[in-house]
C-alpha positions in Angstrom: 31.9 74.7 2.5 31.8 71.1 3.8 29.5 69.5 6.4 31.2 69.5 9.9 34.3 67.2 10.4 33.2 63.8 11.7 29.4 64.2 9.9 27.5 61.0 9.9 27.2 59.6 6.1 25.1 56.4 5.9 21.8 54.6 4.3 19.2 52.9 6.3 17.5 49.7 5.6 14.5 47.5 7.3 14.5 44.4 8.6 11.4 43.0 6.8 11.8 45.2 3.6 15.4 43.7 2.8 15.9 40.3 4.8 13.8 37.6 3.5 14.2 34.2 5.1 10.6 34.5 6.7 10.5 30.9 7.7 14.4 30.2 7.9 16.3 29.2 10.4 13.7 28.8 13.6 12.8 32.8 13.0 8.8 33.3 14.1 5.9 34.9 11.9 5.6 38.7 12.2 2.2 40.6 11.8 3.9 41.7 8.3 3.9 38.0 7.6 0.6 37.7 8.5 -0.7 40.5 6.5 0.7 39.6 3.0 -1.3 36.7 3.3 -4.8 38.7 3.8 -6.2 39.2 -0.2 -5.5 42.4 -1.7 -3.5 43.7 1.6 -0.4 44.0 -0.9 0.1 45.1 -4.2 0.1 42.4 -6.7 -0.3 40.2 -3.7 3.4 40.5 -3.2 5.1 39.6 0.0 8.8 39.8 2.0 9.2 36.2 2.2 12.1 36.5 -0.4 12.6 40.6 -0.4 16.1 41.7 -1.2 17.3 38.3 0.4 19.7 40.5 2.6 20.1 37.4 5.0 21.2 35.5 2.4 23.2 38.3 0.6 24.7 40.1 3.3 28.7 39.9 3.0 27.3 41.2 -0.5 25.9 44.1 0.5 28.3 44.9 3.0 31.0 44.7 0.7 28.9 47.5 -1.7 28.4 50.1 1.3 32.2 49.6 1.8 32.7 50.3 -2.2 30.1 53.6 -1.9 32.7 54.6 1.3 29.4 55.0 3.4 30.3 56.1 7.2 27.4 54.6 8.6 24.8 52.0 7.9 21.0 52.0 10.1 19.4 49.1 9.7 16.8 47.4 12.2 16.5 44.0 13.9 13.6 41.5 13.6 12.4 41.2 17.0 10.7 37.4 16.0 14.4 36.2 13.6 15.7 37.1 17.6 12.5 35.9 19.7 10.2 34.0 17.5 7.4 34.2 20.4 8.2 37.4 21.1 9.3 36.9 24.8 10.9 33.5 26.7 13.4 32.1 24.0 16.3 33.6 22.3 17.0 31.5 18.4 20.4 31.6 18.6 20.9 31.2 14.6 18.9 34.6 14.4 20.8 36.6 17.1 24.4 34.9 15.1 23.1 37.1 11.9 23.4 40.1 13.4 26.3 39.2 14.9 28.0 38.5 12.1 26.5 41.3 10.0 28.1 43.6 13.1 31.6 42.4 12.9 31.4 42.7 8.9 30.1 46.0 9.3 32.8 47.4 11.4 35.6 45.1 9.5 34.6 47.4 6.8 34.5 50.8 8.3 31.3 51.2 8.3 29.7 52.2 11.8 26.0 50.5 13.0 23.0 52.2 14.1 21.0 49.7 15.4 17.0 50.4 15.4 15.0 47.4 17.4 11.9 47.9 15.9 10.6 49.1 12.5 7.6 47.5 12.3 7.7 43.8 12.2 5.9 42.9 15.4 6.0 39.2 16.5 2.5 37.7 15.6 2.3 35.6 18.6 2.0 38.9 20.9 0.2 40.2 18.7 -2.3 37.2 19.5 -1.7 38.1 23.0 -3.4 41.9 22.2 -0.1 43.5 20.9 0.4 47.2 21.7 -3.2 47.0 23.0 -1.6 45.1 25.8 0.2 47.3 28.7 2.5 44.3 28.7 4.0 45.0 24.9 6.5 47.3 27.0 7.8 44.7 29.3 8.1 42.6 26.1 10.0 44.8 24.2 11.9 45.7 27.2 12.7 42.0 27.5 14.1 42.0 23.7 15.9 45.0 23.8 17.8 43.5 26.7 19.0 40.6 25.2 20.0 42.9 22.0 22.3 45.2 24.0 24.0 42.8 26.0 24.4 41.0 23.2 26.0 43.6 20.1 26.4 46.8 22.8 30.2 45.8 23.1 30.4 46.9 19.5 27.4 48.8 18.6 27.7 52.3 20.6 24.4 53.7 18.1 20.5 52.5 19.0 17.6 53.6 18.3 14.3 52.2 19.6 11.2 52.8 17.2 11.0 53.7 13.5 7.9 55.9 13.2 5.4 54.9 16.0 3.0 57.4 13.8 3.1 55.2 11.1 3.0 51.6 12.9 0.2 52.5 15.8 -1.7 54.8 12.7 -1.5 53.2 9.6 -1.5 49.9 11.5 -4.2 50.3 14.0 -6.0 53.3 12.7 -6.1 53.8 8.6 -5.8 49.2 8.5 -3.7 49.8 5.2 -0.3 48.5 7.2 0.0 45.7 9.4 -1.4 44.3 11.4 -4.7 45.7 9.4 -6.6 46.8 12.3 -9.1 49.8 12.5 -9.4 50.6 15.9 -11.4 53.4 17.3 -9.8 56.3 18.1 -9.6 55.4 22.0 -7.8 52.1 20.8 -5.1 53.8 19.2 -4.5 56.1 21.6 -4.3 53.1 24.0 -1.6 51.5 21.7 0.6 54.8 21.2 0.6 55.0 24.8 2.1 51.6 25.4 4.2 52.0 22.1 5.3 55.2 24.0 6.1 53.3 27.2 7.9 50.7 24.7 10.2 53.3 24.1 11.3 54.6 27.6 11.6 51.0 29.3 13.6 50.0 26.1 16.1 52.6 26.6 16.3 51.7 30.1 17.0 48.3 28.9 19.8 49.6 26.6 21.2 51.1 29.0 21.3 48.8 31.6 22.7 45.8 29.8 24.9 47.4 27.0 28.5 46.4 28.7 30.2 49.6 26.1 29.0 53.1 26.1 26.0 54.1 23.8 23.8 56.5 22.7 20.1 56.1 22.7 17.4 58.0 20.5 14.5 56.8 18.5 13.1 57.5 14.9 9.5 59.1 14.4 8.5 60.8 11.3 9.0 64.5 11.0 6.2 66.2 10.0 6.9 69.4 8.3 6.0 72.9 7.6 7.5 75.3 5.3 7.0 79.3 5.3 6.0 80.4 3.0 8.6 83.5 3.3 10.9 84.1 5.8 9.3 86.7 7.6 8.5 86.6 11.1 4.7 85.9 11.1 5.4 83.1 8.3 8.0 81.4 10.4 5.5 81.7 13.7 2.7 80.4 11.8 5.2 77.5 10.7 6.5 76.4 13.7 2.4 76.8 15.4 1.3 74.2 12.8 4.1 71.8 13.1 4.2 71.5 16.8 0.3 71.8 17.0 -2.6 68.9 17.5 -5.8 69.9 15.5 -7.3 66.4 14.1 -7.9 62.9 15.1 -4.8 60.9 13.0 -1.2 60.2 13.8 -0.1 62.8 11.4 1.3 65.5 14.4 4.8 65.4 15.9 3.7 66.8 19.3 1.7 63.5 20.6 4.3 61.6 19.7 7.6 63.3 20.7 6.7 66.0 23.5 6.4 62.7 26.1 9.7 61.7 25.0 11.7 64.8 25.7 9.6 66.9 27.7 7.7 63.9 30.0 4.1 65.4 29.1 1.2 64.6 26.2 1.1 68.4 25.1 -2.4 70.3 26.0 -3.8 71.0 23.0 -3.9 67.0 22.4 -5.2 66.0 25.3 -8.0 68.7 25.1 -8.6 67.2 21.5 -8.8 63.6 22.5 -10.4 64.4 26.3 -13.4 61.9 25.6 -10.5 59.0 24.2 -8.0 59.0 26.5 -5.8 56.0 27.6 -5.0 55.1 30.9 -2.3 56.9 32.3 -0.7 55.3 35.4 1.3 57.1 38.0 4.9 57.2 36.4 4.3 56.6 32.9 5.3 59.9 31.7 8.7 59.7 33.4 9.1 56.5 32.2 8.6 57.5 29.2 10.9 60.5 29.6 14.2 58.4 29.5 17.3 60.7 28.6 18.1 61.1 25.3 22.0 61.3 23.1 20.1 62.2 19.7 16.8 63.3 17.8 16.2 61.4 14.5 14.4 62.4 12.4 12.3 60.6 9.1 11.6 63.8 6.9 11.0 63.1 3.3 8.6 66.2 2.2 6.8 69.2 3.8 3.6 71.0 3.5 4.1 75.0 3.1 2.0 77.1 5.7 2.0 81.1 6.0 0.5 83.6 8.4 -3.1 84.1 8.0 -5.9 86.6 9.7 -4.6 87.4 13.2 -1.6 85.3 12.4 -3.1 82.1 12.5 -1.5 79.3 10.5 -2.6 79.2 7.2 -1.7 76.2 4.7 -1.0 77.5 1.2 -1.4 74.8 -1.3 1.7 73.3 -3.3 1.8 75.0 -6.7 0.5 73.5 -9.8 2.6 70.8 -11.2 5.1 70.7 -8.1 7.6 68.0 -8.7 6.5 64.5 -7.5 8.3 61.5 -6.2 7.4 57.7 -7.4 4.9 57.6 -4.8 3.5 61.4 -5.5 5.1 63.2 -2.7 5.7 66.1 -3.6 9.5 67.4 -3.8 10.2 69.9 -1.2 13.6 70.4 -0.5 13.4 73.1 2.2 11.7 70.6 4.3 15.2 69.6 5.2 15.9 73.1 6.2 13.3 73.7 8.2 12.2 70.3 9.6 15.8 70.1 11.3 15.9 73.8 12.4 12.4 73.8 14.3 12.9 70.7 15.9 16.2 71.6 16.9 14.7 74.6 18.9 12.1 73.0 20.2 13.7 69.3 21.7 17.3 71.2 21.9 18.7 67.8 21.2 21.3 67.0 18.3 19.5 66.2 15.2 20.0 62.7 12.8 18.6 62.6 9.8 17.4 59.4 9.6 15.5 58.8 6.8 15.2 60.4 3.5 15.0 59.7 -0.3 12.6 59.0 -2.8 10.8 56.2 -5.0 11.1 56.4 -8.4 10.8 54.2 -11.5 14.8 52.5 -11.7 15.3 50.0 -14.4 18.5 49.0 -15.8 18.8 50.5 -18.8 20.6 48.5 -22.4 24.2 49.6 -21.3 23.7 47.6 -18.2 23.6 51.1 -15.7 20.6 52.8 -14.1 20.3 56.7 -15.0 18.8 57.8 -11.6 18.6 61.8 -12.5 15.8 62.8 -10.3 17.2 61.3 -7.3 20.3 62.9 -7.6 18.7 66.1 -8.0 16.0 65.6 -5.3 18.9 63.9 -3.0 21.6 67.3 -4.1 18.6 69.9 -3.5 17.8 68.3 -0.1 21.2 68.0 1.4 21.7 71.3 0.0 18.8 72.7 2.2 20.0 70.7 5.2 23.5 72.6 4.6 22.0 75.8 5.3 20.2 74.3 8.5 24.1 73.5 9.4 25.1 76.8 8.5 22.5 78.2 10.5 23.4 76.4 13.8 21.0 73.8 13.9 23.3 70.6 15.4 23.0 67.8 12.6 25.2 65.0 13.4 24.3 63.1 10.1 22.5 61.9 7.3 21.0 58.5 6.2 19.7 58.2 2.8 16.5 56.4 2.1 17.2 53.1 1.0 20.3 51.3 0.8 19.3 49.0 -2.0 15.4 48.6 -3.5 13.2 46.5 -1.3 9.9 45.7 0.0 7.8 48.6 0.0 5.1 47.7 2.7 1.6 47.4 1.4 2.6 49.1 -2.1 5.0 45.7 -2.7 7.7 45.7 -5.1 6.0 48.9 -6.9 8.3 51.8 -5.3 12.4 51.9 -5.6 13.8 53.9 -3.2 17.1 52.5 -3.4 20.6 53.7 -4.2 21.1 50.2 -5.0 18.8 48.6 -8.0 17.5 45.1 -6.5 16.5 42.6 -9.4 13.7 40.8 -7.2 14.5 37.7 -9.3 18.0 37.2 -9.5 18.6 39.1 -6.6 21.2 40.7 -8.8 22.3 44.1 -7.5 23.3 47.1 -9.3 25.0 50.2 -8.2 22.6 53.6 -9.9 24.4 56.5 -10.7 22.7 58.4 -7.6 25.0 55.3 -5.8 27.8 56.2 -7.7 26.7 60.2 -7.0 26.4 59.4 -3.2 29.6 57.7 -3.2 31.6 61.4 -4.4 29.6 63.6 -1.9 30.7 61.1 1.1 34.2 61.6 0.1 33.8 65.3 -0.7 31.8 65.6 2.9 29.4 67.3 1.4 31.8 69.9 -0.3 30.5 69.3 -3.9 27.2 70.1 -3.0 27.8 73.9 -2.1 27.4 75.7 -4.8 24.0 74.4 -4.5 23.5 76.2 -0.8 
């Protein structure tokens, strides 16, 4: 059985992981910018000035998603290559990139699904108290604007933020991405908030000024739990954990997405974090309520959780030696069942899948090719599971595989491929793996090849 006609079959990239061209062309410095220049932020001491020189190598690299057949393509905009302050001036030679890279795009078939921020935050707001600031939502707001009017007579897909768990958490909270900041937990909260009123004034914006129709989501990671049997108390317990709040991290879904579709911080949270609240102003909540076309989500593994003593959630350790990614995630291809299902009941929206692959160790091999295996197998085993979420009713509009081509790995560097496309970081030279060449058949077959694995 294939995937449903018109299934979405794309990659997704980053603006700062692939571009390069830091300092080119009048673009301003990010806070990623700034941090691969703090010691022993980066692995190796590695940075994205260079990256996968996408700006550079773009006709390239669109010409290789039209060779894979690819349906789709996400990739995100650099807020300071568009406004190197951040707010007041467009660069014009920053805004033509994109421009161009949007008519290539579509001159090959391939359809854009534009994401305005994943993660490269101008530095000069930052200076300015960032997403401490209430203001960072009129900013953004300001940006977004002059993105949809300028690419929303051909782009019809946006997406606001890429993981606001991840940027406001590991970037506020943890220090380990940028800017490198360890706030206290009252601080964070402060920034998720205006990160959260980012999004909802952004999609405003999209809509107001794109002049063709769109459809609006955003991108936050999925956290996941996996039954551990399908019996009724195990799938309760599941869906308790994963839509629950029960520490002081970003690692929940709730805080993060139940403002966005349902217009309310869910209870359990704000009984959690009563003593760290942020300021919540009169309207907030429906501002940050904006309707939305889509639910992405970023799911790459899952944690397994079964019904314990009086059918409380119970989390049941992975077994010993569980497959492991690159980066040690462990390999848990129901994830993509589940993940998709349970959100799907609970937000009701239809579901992207917007990110998800994994690292591994590429290298071209003497004949010139790179033997990929476990990415094939980790890539067939997860679309299989998503299959069965398909079969089971859950709405799934698409797929975009986790990465396009190698690239800048945040604070782990050059250290972790997740592309379907090897990137020599010194020529720049660019080879097509076999889970590439893999990808390529399954996007033709729409998914069709992959059900005997269902």
């Amino acid at each position: 059985m294939a995937f449903p006609q018109g299934f979405v079959w794309g990659t997704a990239t980053a603006s700062y992981q692939i571009e390069g061209a830091a300092h080119e062309d009048g673009k301003g410095p990010s806070v990623w910018d700034m941090l691969c220049r703090r010691p022993g932020a980066i692995w190796n001491g590695q940075t994205g000035d260079v990256a996968s020189d996408h700006y550079h190598r773009w006709a390239e690299d669109v010409a290789l998603m039209k060779r894979l057949g690819l349906g789709a393509y996400r990739f995100s905009i650099s807020w300071p290559r568009v406004i190197p302050h951040g707010t007041g001036n467009v660069n014009a030679k920053g805004l033509a990139f994109y421009d161009r890279l949007v008519d290539a795009l579509l001159a090959a078939g391939v359809t854009p699904y534009v994401t305005l921020f994943h993660w490269d935050y101008p530095y000069d707001l930052y200076c300015r108290g960032g997403w401490l600031n209430r203001d960072s939502a009129d900013w953004f707001a300001e940006y977004a604007t002059v993105l949809a009017a300028k690419l929303g007579d051909r782009v019809g897909h946006w997406m606001t933020l890429n993981e606001p768990q991840c940027f406001v958490g590991l970037g506020h909270f943890d220090g380990r991405h940028a800017p490198g900041d360890r706030l206290n937990w009252a601080e964070v909260l402060r920034a998720a908030h205006h990160a959260l009123l980012a999004h909802g004034k952004g999609v405003q914006a999209i809509r107001a000024a794109s002049p063709g129709p769109c459809q609006v989501g955003f991108a936050p990671v999925g956290v996941v739990r996996i039954p551990a049997t399908d019996s009724a108390a195990d799938v309760e317990a599941a869906r308790a954990d994963m839509f629950a709040v029960t520490a002081r991290n970003q690692w929940n879904n709730t805080w993060w997405m139940d403002p966005v579709f349902f217009g309310t911080y869910p209870a359990d949270g704000l009984a959690l974090y009563a003593a760290d609240l942020p300021p919540i102003r009169d309207g907030d909540l429906e501002t940050i309520r904006q309707p939305l076309d889509f639910f992405g989500a970023n799911i790459y593994t899952g944690s397994t959780v079964r019904a314990g003593a009086g059918g409380q959630p119970e989390a049941v350790p992975d077994p010993v030696g569980i497959g492991l990614t690159g980066f040690k995630w462990p390999v848990t291809p129901a994830a993509l069942y589940w993940g998709p299902r349970l959100f799907f009941e609970r937000y009701r929206l239809p579901v992207y899948i917007t990110e998800n692959g994994m690292s591994g160790t590429d290298w071209v091999g003497p004949d010139g090719a790179v033997h990929d295996a476990p990415r094939i197998d980790y890539t067939a085993e997860h679309l299989a599971a998503l299959g069965r979420a398909v079969d089971d009713g859950v709405d799934v509009r698409g797929y975009f595989h986790w990465s396009l081509m190698d690239n800048f790995e945040w604070a782990e560097g050059y250290k972790e491929r997740f592309g379907l496309i090897h990137t020599d970081f010194v020529t720049g030279k660019r080879t097509l793996k076999d889970s590439a060449l893999w990808y390529k058949d399954v996007i033709a077959a729409n998914g069709a090849n992959l059900s005997a694995k269902r």
